[in-house]
C-alpha positions as CSV (number, residue, x, y, z in Angstrom):
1,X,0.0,0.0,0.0
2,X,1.4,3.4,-1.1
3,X,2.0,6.1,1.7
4,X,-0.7,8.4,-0.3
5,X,-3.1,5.5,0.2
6,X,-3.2,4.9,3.9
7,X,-5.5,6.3,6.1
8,X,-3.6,8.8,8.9
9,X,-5.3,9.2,11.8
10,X,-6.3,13.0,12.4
11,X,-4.7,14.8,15.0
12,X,-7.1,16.1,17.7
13,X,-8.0,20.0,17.2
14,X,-7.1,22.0,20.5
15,X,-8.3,25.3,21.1
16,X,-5.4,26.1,23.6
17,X,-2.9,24.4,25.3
18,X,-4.1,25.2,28.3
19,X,-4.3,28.6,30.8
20,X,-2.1,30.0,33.2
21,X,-4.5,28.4,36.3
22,X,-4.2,25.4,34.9
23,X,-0.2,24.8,34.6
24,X,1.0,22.5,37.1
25,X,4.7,21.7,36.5
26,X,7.3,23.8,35.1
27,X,10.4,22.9,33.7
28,X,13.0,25.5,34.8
29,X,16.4,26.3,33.1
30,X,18.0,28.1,35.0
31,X,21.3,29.1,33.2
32,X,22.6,27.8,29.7
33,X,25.8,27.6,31.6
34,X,28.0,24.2,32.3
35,X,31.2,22.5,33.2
36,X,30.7,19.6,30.8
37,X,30.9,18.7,27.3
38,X,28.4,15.7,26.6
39,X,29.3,14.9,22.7
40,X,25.4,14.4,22.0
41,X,24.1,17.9,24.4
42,X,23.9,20.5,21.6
43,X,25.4,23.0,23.8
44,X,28.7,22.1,22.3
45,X,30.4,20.8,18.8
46,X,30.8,17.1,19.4
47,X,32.3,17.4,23.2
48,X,34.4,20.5,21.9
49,X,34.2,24.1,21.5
50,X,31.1,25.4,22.8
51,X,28.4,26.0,20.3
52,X,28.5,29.6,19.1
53,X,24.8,30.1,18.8
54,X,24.4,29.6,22.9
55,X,23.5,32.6,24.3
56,X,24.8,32.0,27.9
57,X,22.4,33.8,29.7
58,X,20.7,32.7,33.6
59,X,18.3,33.8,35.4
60,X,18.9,35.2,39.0
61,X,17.1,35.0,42.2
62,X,15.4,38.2,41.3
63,X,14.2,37.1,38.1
64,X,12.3,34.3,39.8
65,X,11.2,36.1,42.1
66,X,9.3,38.5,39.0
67,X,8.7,35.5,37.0
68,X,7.5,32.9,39.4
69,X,5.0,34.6,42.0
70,X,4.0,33.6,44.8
71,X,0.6,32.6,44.4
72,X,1.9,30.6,41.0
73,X,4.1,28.6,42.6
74,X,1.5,27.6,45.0
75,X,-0.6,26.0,42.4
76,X,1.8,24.2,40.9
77,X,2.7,20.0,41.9
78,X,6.5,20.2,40.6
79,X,9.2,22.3,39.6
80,X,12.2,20.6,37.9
81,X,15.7,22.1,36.9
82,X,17.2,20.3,34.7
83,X,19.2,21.9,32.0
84,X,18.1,21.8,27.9
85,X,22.0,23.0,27.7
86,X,23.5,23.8,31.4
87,X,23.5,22.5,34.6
88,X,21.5,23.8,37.3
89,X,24.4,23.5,39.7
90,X,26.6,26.1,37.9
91,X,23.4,29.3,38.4
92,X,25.5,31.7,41.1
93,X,21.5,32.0,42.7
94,X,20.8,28.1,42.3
95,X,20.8,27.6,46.3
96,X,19.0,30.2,47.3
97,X,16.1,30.0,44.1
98,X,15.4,26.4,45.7
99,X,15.2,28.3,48.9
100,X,12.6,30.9,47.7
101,X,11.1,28.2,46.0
102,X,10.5,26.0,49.0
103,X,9.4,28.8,51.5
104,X,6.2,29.4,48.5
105,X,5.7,25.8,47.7
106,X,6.3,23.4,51.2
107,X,4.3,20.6,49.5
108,X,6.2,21.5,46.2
109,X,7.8,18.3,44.4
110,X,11.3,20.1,44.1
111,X,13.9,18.5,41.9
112,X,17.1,18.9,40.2
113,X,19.4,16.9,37.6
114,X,23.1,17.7,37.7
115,X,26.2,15.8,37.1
116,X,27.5,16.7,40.3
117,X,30.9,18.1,39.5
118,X,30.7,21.3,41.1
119,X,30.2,23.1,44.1
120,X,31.9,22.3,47.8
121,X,30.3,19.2,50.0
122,X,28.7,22.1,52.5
123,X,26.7,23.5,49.3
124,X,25.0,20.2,48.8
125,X,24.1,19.9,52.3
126,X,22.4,23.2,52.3
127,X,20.0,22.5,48.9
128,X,19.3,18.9,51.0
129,X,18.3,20.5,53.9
130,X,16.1,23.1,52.0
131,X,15.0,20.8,49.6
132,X,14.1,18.1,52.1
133,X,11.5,19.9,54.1
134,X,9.3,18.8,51.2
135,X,8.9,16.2,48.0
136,X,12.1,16.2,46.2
137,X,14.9,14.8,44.2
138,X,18.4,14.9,43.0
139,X,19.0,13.2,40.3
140,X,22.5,12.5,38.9
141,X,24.3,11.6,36.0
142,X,26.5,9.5,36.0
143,X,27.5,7.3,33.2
144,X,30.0,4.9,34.8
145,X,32.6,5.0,37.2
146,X,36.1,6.3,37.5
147,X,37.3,5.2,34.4
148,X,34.7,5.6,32.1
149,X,32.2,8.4,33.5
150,X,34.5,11.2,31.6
151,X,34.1,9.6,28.2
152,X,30.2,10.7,28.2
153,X,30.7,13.7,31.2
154,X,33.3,15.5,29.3
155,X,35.0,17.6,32.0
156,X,33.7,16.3,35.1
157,X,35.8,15.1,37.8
158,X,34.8,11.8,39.7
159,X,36.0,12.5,42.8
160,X,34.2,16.1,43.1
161,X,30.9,14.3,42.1
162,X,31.1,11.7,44.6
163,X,31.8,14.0,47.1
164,X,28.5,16.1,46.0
165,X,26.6,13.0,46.2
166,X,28.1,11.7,49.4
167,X,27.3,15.3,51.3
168,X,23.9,15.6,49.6
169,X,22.8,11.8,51.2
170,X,24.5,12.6,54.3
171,X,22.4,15.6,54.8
172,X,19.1,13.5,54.4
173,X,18.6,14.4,50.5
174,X,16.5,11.8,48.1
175,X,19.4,11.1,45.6
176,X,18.6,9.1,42.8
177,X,21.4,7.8,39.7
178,X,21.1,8.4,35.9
179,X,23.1,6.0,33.8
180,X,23.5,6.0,30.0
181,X,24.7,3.0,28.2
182,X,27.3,3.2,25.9
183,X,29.6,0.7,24.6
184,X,32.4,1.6,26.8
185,X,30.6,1.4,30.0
186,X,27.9,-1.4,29.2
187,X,30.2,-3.6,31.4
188,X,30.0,-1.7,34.6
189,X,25.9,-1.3,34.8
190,X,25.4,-3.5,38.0
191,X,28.7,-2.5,39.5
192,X,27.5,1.3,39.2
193,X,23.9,0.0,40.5
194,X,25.5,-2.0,44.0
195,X,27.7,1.2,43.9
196,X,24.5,3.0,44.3
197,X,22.9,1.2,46.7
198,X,26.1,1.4,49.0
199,X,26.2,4.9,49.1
200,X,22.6,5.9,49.5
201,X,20.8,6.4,46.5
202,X,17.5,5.8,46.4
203,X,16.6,4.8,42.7
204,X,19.2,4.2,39.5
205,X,17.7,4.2,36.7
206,X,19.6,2.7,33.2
207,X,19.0,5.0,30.4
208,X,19.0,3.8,26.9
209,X,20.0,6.7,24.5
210,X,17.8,7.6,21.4
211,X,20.6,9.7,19.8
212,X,22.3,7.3,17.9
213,X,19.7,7.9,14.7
214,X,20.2,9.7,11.5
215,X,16.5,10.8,11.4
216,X,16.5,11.8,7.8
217,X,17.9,7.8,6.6
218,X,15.1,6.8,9.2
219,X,18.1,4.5,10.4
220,X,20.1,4.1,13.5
221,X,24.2,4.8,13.4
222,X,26.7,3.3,15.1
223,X,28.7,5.2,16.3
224,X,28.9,9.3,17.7
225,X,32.1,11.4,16.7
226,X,33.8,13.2,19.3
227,X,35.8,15.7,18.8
228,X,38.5,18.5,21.0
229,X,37.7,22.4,20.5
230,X,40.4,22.5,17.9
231,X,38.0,20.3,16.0
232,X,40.6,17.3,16.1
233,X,38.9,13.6,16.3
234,X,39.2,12.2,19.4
235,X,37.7,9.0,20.0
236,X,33.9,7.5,19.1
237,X,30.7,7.1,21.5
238,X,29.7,3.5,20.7
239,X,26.5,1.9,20.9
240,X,26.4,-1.0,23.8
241,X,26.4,-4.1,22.4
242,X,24.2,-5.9,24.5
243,X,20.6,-5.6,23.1
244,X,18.7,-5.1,26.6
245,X,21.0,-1.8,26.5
246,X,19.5,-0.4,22.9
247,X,16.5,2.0,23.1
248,X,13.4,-0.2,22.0
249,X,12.3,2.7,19.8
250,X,15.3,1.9,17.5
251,X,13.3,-1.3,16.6
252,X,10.4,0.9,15.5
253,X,12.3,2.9,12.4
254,X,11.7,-0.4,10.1
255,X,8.0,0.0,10.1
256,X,8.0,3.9,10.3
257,X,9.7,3.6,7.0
258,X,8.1,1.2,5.4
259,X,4.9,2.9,6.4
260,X,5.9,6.2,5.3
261,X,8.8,5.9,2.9
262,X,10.9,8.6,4.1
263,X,11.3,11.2,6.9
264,X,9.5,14.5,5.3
265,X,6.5,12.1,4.9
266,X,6.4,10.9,8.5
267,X,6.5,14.9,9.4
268,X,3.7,15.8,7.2
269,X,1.4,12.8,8.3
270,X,2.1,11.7,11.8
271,X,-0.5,12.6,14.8
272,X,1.0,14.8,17.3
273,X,-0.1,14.0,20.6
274,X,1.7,16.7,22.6
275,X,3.1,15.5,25.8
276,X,3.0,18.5,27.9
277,X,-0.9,19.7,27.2
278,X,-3.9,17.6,28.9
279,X,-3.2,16.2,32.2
280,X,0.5,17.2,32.8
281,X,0.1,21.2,32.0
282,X,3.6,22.0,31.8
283,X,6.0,24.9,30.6
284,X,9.4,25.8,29.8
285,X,11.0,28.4,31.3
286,X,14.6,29.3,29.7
287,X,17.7,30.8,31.2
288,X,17.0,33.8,28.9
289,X,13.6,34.0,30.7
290,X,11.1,33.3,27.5
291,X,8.4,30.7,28.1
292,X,7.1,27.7,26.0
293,X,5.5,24.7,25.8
294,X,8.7,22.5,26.3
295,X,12.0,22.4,26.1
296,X,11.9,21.5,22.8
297,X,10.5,24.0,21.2
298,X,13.0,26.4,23.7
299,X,15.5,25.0,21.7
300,X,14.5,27.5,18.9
301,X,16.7,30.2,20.2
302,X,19.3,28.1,21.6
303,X,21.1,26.1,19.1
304,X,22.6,26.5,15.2
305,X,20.4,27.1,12.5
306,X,17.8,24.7,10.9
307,X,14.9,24.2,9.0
308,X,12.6,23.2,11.8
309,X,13.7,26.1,14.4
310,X,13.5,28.6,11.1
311,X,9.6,27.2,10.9
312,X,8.9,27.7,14.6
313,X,11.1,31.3,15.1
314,X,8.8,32.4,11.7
315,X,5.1,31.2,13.7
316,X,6.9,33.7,16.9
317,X,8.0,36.5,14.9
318,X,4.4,36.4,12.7
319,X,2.6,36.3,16.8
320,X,4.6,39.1,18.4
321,X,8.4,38.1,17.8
322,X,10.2,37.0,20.8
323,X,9.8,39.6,23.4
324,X,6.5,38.5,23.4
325,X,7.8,35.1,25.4
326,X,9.7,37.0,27.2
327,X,8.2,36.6,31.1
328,X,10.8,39.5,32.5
329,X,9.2,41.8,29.8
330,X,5.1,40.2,30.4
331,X,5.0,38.5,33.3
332,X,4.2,34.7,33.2
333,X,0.5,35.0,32.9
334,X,0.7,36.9,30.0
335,X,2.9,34.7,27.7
336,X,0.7,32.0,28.6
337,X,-2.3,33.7,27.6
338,X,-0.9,34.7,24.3
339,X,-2.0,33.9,20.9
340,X,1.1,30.5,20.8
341,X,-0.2,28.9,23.5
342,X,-3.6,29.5,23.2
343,X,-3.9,28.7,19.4
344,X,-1.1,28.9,17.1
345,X,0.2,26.1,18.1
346,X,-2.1,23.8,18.6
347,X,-3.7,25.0,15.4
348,X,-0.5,24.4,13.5
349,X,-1.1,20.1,14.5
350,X,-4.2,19.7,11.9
351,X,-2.6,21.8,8.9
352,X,-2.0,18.7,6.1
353,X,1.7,19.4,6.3
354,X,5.3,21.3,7.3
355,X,4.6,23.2,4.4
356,X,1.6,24.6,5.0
357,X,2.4,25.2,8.5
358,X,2.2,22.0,10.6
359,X,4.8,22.1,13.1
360,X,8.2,19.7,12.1
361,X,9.4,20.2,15.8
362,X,6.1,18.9,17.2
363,X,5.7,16.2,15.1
364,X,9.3,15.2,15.4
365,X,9.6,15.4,19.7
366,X,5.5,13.9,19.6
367,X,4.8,12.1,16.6
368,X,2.9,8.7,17.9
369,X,4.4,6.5,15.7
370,X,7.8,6.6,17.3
371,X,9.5,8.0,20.1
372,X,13.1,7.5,21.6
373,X,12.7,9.7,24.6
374,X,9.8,7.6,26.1
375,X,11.5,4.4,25.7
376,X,15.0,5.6,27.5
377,X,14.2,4.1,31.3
378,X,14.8,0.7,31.8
């Protein structure tokens, strides 16, 4: 059956994402800063020079303050830091943000994901004592041990970062591990996990990366390059080689392309079913202070040129340009209750294709058919 021929099934017409009284959980970046280099973290050119499109901007204590009021953060169930490009731990405010956030929200789930290289043991102990007077967690990556946690964690020292674990356990804080599988560390999974357990942590969780796709082929690659800041090839990120280790979503590309015949097509036809609107209500708030949907349509003004952030900056620019997302300009409530969020978006899932509008981003990060970042956790 040709890919004109089959039936798509249509994508269900919202009239808004939702309202500002109705978010729930916000995703907070608080600086585009970072002390590492992850080869696959667009932040950086392959693990080397940072990427010269970052804007490295961050949000102080005072923008929160503006941005996050009182009576907002009182409605909401969770607040998360976790960086689309830096890490939380590098803000100069981080500590006392969580501590402004805490006093508004006691019963706020309050949560952070670091890799832990930074900062002295006391400074841990202080964001476990504040965060701990309520629902939280720290959640680090770590993607190895000794050995091997620098081929992934470009720049991060293993000794800091278990020090900033051990001090954030000690001081009562829910710590929980992140591990990505690669080839090079595959081996040391359930050493890492007793690790774990030794030490404190309350969960580790095995991640199974969905980067290693070329999404155009509709095929996975082998291999990653990585590279210095001269440019100069330094070594490859692998794939593990033990199957329980691949992301299950890799298995799905087969019959995405036999279905669809190629990766414009899947864009123009595939549902959208966006993650962050019905139940969950959630937003993006960026280092530079603009407010989306998600994080990945924040990646608009964040990384080197393409077609699909082109698309989405030309949909901002035609709805108020980007000062118009900007909650230090409009407050939060305002953003939210601008024409983006509460249609242009949305709206752009039921046009018939990219070309006339739909939304490549979208479909790409919430296309039904197939999705990586679901199928990461073990």
């Amino acid at each position: 059956m040709s890919v004109q021929s089959q039936a798509v099934k249509p994508t269900p017409k919202l009239d808004s994402l939702y309202h500002y009284d109705e978010v729930r959980i916000v995703h907070l970046e608080l600086t585009h800063r970072c002390n590492a280099a992850c080869p696959m973290c667009a932040r950086n050119v392959y693990g080397g020079q940072v990427n010269p499109s970052m804007p490295l901007s961050e949000l102080s204590l005072e923008d929160i303050k503006k941005i996050l009021l009182p009576e907002f953060v009182a409605q909401l169930k969770r607040i998360y830091a976790c960086g689309n490009y830096g890490d939380p731990m590098v803000a100069r405010d981080c500590l006392e943000i969580f501590r402004y956030l805490r006093e508004q929200g006691p019963n706020l789930n309050l949560c952070m994901h670091t890799n832990g290289s930074g900062r002295k043991p006391q400074w841990w102990s202080e964001l476990a004592s504040t965060m701990k007077q309520g629902p939280h967690y720290m959640r680090f990556g770590i993607d190895g041990l000794e050995d091997t946690n620098h081929l992934y964690r470009r720049g991060a020292d293993w000794k800091t970062l278990m020090r900033s674990a051990e001090a954030f356990i000690a001081a009562g804080g829910h710590a929980e591990w992140d591990y990505l599988v690669f080839r090079h560390n595959e081996h040391q999974v359930e050493e890492a996990r007793r690790l774990a357990s030794e030490m404190g942590f309350k969960e580790f969780f095995v991640r199974k990366t969905g980067r290693f796709i070329d999404e155009n082929q509709l095929e996975t690659s082998d291999r990653y390059r990585v590279q210095d800041k001269s440019g100069k090839f330094e070594y490859w990120l692998e794939q593990p080689i033990n199957t329980d280790f691949l992301n299950p979503a890799y298995s799905e590309l087969g019959s995405v392309k036999d279905k669809f015949g190629n990766y414009e097509n899947y864009l123009d036809q595939v549902e959208v079913s966006c993650k962050v609107a019905g139940k969950k209500r959630k937003i993006y708030l960026s280092g530079q202070g603009y407010v989306m949907p998600c994080c990945w349509l924040g990646a608009t003004y964040s990384e080197s040129d393409n077609a699909e952030r082109r698309q989405f900056a030309q949909l901002v620019d035609d709805n108020g340009g980007r000062q118009a997302l900007d909650a230090k300009i409009h407050g939060l409530k305002a953003v939210i209750e601008g024409p983006l969020f509460q249609s242009e978006i949305p709206k752009s899932w039921s046009l018939e294709s990219v070309e006339a509008g739909k939304l490549a981003i979208c479909a790409r990060t919430c296309g039904v058919e197939y999705d990586p970042l679901d199928h990461q956790r073990d």
